[in-house]
C-alpha angles and dihedrals in degrees: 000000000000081000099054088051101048079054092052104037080052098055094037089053095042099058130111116258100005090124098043090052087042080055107048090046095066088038092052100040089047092047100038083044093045085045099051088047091053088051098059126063128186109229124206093265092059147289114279092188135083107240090205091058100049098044087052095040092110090069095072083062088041099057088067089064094052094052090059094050088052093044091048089049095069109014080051095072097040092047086055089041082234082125089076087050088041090056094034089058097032102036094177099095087194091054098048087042085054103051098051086049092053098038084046083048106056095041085055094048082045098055096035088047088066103025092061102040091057094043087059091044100054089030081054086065105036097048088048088044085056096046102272113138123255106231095063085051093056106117094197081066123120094233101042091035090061087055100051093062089034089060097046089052088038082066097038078055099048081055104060091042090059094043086056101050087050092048081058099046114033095208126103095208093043087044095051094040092061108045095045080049084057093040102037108022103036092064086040094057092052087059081064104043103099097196112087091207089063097036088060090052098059101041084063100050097045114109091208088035103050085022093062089049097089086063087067114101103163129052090022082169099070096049107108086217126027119253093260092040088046091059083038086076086049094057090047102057085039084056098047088039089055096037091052099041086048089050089046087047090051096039094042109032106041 
C-alpha cells in the first residue's frame, strides 16, 4: 500500500494547479465567511442568527473548490490516457482507489484545517463588532467547537464524493456537474417543494442540507436530524458514491 500512496501523493503533488486550488479553498471559505458575518447585526432586543452558521458560512463556497480538486485527481489521468500506465503498474483497482481517497483526504483536512479556524477567528471580530455576544463566539465552546471539526469533515467528505463520482464517470465536466447538482440543486429543489412532509424528507436526505447541520450551534430542537446524524447522510452518499465509482473501476477497467 505504501507504494500506492507515494504514487499518488506524486502525481497529486505534481499536478498542475493543486496548490493554487488548495489556495483559493482556504481564500474563499475566509472571505465568503468574513462577508456573511459583516451582513447580520444583533439589535438590543436578540440575535436571530446562528453565529456558527454565519462564521462557517464560507464553507458552503468552499466546498466548490474541493470538489474540483477531487474531480481533477481522477478525470486528470483518463483525459492524459496515464490511467492505463497507473493500473498497469498498480493492478489492485481498490488500492489505487484507496490511495487517491487517503492522500484527497489529507490535503482536504489540511486546507480545511486552516481555512475554518481562521474563518471563526476573523468572523469572532466582525459578529461582536456588530453586537453579537461574546460567549456563543467562544471557539473553545462545545457547540462551536463541534462545528468547527464537523465542517472540516463536512469538506474531507465532499472530497471523496466527488472522487467517487469521478471515478464513475470519467469526465471532468460530467463529474463536476453532478456533485455541485448534489451540493447546490438538491437544497434548492427543496425551497420549491410546497408540502412540509416532503420538504422534511428531503432536507434529511440531502447531503448540503443534513451535512451542514453539524455547523448549527442554537435551536438544536428544531433541526429534523441532529448535527453528527446530519453529517451521517453525508457520509452515506460519500460511501455509495465511492462503492459504486470502485465496482465500475474493477468491472470497466479491467
Amino acid at each position: 500500500m505504501r507504494t500506492y500512496l507515494h504514487a499518488e501523493w506524486t502525481k497529486v503533488r505534481t499536478l498542475a494547479g493543486t496548490g493554487r486550488l488548495l489556495l483559493t479553498i482556504i481564500v474563499l471559505t475566509v472571505a465568503a465567511s468574513a462577508t456573511a458575518s459583516a451582513l447580520v447585526s444583533c439589535t438590543a432586543e436578540g440575535c436571530g442568527h446562528d453565529p456558527g452558521r454565519i462564521g462557517l458560512f464560507g464553507v458552503q463556497v468552499g466546498q466548490a473548490v474541493v470538489a474540483v480538486l477531487a474531480v481533477l485527481a481522477v478525470t486528470g489521468e483518463y483525459g492524459t490516457g496515464m490511467i492505463r500506465l497507473t493500473l498497469a503498474a498498480m493492478p489492485r483497482r481498490t488500492g489505487v482507489l484507496a490511495a487517491k481517497a487517503a492522500v484527497l483526504t489529507g490535503l482536504t483536512l489540511a486546507a480545511g484545517g486552516v481555512a475554518v479556524p481562521v474563518s471563526l477567528l476573523v468572523s469572532r471580530r466582525v459578529l461582536l463588532g456588530n453586537g453579537f455576544p461574546p460567549d456563543p463566539l467562544d471557539p473553545t465552546g462545545g457547540p462551536l467547537l463541534r462545528a468547527a471539526v464537523g465542517s472540516v469533515l463536512y469538506l474531507a467528505l465532499v472530497a471523496l464524493l466527488s472522487l467517487g463520482v469521478a471515478t464513475a464517470v470519467r469526465d471532468s465536466a460530467t463529474a463536476v456537474g453532478v456533485v455541485l447538482g448534489l451540493l447546490y440543486l438538491f437544497p434548492a429543489l427543496i425551497l420549491v417543494v410546497s408540502d412540509e412532509d416532503w420538504q422534511r424528507f428531503l432536507w434529511k436526505v440531502s447531503p448540503t442540507n443534513a451535512g451542514l447541520a453539524v455547523q448549527a450551534t442554537t435551536r438544536l430542537a428544531d433541526l429534523p436530524l441532529t448535527p453528527w446524524a446530519g453529517l451521517g447522510v453525508l457520509a452515506a452518499w460519500t460511501a455509495a458514491a465511492l462503492l459504486g465509482g470502485g465496482l465500475l473501476l474493477r468491472i470497466r477497467d479491467a
